[in-house]
C-alpha positions in Angstrom: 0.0 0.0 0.0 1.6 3.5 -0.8 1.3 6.4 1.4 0.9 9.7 0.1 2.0 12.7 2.6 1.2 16.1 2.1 3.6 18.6 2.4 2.6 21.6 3.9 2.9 24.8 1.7 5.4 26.6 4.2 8.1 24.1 4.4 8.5 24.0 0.6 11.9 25.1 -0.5 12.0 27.9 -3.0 15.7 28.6 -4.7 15.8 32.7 -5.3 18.6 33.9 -7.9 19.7 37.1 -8.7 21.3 37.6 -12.1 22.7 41.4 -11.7 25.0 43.7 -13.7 27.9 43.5 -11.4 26.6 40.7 -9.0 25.1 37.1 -8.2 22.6 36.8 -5.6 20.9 33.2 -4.7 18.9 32.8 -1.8 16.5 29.9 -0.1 13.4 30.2 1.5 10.8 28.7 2.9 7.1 29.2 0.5 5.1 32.2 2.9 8.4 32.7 5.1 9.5 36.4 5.4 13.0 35.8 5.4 15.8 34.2 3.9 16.8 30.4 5.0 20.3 31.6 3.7 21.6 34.3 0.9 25.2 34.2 -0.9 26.8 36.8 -3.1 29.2 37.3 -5.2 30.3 40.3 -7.2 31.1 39.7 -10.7 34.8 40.6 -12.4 34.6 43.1 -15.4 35.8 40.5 -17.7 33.0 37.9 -17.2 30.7 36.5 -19.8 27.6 35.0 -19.5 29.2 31.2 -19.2 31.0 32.4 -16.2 28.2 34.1 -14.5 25.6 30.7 -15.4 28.7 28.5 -14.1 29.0 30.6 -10.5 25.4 31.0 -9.5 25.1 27.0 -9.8 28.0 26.8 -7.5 26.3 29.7 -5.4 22.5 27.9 -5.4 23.9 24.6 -4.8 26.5 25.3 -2.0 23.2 26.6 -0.3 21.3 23.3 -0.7 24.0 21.2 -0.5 24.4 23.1 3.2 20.4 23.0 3.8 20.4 19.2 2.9 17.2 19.5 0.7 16.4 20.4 -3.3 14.2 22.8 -4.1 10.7 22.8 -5.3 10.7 25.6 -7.0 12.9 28.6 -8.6 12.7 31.7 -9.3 15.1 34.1 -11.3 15.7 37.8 -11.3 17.9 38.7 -14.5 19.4 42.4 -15.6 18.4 42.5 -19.0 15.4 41.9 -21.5 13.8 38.3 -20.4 11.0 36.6 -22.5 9.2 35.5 -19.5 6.4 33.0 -21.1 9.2 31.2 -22.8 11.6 31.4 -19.9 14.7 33.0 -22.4 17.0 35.7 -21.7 17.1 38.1 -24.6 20.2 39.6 -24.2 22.6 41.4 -21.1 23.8 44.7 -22.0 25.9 44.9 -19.3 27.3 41.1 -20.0 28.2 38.7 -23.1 27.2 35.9 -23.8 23.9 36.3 -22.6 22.0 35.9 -26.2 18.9 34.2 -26.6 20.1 31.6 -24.1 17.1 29.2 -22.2 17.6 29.8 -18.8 14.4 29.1 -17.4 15.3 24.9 -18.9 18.8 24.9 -18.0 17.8 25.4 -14.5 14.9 23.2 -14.7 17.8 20.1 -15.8 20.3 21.5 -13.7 17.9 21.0 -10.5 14.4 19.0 -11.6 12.4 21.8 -10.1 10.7 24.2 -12.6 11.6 27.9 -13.2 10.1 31.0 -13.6 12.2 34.2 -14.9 11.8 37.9 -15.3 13.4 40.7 -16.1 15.1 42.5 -12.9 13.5 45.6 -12.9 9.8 43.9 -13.3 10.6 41.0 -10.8 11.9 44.0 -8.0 8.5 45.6 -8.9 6.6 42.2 -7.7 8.8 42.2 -4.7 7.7 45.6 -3.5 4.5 45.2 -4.4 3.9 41.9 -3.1 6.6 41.8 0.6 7.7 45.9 0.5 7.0 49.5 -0.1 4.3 49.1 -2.3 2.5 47.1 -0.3 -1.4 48.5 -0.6 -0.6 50.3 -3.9 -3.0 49.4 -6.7 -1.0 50.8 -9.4 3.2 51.4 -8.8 6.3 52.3 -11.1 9.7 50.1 -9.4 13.0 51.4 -10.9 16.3 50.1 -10.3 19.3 53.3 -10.1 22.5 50.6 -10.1 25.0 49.5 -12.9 21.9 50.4 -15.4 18.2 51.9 -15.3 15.4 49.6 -15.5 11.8 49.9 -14.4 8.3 47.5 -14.0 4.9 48.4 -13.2 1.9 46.8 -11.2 -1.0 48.4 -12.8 -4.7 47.6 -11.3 -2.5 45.3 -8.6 -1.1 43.2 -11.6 2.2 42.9 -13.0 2.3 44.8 -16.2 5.4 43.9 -18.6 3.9 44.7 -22.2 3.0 43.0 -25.3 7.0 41.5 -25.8 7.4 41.8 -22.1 9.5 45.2 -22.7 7.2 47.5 -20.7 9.2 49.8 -18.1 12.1 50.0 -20.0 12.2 53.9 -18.7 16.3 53.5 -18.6 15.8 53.7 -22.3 13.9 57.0 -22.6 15.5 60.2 -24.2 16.0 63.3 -21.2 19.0 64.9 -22.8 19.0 65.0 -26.7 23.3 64.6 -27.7 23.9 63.4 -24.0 26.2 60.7 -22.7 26.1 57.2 -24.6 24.4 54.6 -23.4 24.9 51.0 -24.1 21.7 50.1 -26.4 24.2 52.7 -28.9 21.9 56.1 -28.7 22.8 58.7 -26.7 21.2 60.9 -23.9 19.0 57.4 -22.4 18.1 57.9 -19.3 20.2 55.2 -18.2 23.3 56.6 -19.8 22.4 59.9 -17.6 21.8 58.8 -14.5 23.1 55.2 -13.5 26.1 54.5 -12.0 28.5 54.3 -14.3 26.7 57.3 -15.9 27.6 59.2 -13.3 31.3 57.7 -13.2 31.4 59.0 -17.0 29.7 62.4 -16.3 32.5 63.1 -13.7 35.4 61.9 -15.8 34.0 64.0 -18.7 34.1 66.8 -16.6 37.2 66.9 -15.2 39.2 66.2 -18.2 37.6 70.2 -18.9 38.1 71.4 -15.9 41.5 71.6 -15.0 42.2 71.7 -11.1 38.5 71.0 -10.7 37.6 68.4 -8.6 41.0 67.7 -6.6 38.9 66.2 -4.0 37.4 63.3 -6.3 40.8 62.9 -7.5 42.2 62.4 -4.5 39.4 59.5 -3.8 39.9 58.0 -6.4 44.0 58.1 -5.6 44.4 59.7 -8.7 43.0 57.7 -11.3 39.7 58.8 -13.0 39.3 55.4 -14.5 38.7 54.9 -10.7 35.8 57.3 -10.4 32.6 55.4 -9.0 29.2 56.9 -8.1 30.1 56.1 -4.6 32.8 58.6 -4.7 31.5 61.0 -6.3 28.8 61.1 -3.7 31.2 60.5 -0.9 32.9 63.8 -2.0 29.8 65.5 -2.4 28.5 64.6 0.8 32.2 66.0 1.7 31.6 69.3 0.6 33.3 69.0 -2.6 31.5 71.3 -5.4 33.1 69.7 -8.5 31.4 66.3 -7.3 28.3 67.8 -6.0 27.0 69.5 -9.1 27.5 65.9 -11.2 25.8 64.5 -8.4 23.4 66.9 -8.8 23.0 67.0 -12.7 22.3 63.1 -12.6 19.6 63.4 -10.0 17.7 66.1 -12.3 18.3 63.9 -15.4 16.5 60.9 -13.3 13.7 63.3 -11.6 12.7 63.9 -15.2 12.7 61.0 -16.6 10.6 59.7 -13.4 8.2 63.0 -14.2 7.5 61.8 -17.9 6.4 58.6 -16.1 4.3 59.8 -14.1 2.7 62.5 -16.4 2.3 59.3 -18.6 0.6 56.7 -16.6 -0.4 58.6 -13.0 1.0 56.1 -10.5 -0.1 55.7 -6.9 3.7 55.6 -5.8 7.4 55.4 -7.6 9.8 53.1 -5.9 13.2 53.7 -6.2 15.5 51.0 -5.7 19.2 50.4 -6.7 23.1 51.3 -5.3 22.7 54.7 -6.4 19.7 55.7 -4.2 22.6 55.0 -1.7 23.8 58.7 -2.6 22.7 60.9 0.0 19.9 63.2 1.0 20.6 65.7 -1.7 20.2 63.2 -4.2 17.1 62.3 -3.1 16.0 65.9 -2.6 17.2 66.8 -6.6 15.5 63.7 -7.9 11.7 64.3 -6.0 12.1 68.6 -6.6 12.4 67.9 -10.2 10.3 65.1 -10.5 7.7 67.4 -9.0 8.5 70.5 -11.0 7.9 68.4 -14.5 4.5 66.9 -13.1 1.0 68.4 -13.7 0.1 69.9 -10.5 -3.0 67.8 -10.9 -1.0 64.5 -10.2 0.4 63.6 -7.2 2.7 60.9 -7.1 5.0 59.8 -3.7 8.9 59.1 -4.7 10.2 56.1 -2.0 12.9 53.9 -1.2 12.5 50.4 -1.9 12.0 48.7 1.2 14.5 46.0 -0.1 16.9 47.9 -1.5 19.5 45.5 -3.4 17.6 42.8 -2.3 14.1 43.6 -4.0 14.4 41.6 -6.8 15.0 38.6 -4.9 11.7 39.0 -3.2 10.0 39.3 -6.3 12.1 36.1 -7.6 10.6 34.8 -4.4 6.8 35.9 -5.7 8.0 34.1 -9.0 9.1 30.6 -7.2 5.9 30.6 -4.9 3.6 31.4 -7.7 4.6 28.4 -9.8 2.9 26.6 -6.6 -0.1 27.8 -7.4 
């Protein structure tokens, strides 16, 4: 006689990865749990391709179960770049190579007989909010991600809304400055290429190689190497008092407040949820980005500009949305 047990919905083990631009985040948890089991990282070397970065989250995801002494029931999969969810693909990484057309959601489902659902980042951090964070109570919410790149997902009418080729939210991608910096989809004056990270990296080196003894203090951060220039520096020596630093900080955080204003004059969100290493910056970043925002909105929309409650960590809440939904 065979005996069937039933496993309880909470001690099902979900498997949470993170594909990001500069870093690998897996995760377990337990299905309805509101924390992690475990979480690994691992931040990604400038020269990797996409075989390198597929080859160390399987060492990251199965460390983790090899450690909890299960498999997991289900997965699901955050990825920085354009993701054909229905069919489980990853378009492309334009941050990483090696990334085209490649079937991630079946690899995974060999690699660990459990199925997979994928997304792209931006939208899956968007779940995560709504779902676990910020946006909790929110009927209709824009998520973007201010990291290594500038991506974006809506809930609209409490559902996920990613588009008829699941490319909706692509607000990194939207013009604010016509001739501005260049971005990596090859246009210039994207969003993205304005007011991301590295954006800001390449606003400051552009800068200073006008300026002359501008911006000794960055300089000096960066122990004299402007290939060293990071967005943390330049809003470590803003914070610092440093005016060279402080008006590419600020220049960024108007690019981004208007790009978050087109947005909103476009679709009238409840809330915007900003998430990413950049809203790391300070409270003069914050206070550029929601002062512009608001001076490029119609006065008859109102729409709050928050943190993520997640922060880095947002779309692994969504990828845990993802996991639990395939449960359903």
């Amino acid at each position: 006689m065979k005996i069937f047990f039933t496993i309880h919905p909470s001690l099902i083990m979900l498997l949470l990865l993170d594909f990001g631009g500069t870093k690998l985040s897996a995760a377990l948890a337990r299905s309805g749990a509101k924390t992690w089991l475990a979480q690994r990282r691992f931040f990604t070397p400038a020269n990797a391709d996409g075989s390198c970065e597929y080859a160390k989250m399987l060492e990251l995801a199965k460390s983790l179960l090899a450690e909890a002494g299960e498999s997991a029931a289900t997965i699901g999969v955050s990825f920085g770049g354009p993701v054909d969810a229905e069919r489980g693909v990853v378009r492309l990484s334009h941050h990483v190579p090696g990334w085209e057309n490649i079937p991630l959601a079946d690899w995974l489902q060999s690699e660990f007989d459990a199925p997979a659902a994928i997304g792209n980042d931006a939208n899956v951090a968007a779940l995560g909010e709504f779902c676990f964070g910020a946006g909790q109570g929110c009927r209709n919410l824009l998520y973007v991600t201010v990291s290594t790149g500038i991506g974006g997902g809506w809930i609209l009418d409490g559902r996920p809304y990613a588009g008829e080729e699941g490319m909706a939210g692509e607000i990194g991608h939207t013009l604010v400055q016509p001739d501005g910096l260049p971005c990596v989809c090859g246009r210039r004056g994207c969003l993205e290429a304005e007011a991301c990270g590295p954006g800001i990296a390449n606003r400051a080196r552009l800068y200073l190689a006008k300026s002359g003894r501008r911006g000794e203090r960055l300089l000096q951060l960066a122990e004299g190497n402007p290939e060293a220039i990071t967005a943390k520096l330049v809003s470590q020596a803003a914070a610092a008092g440093d005016e060279f630093s402080r008006m590419v900080l600020l220049e960024s955080a108007q690019r981004l407040g208007l790009g978050l204003a087109n947005a909103i004059n476009l679709m009238n969100p409840d809330c915007v949820i900003l998430g990413g290493g950049v809203t790391k910056s300070g409270e003069l970043w914050w206070q550029t980005v929601r002062q512009t925002a608001n001076a490029n909105t119609l006065p008859e929309i109102s729409a709050h500009i928050i943190p993520a409650a997640f922060s880095d960590d947002a779309p692994l809440w969504g990828a845990m949305a993802l996991a639990q939904n395939i449960l359903v």
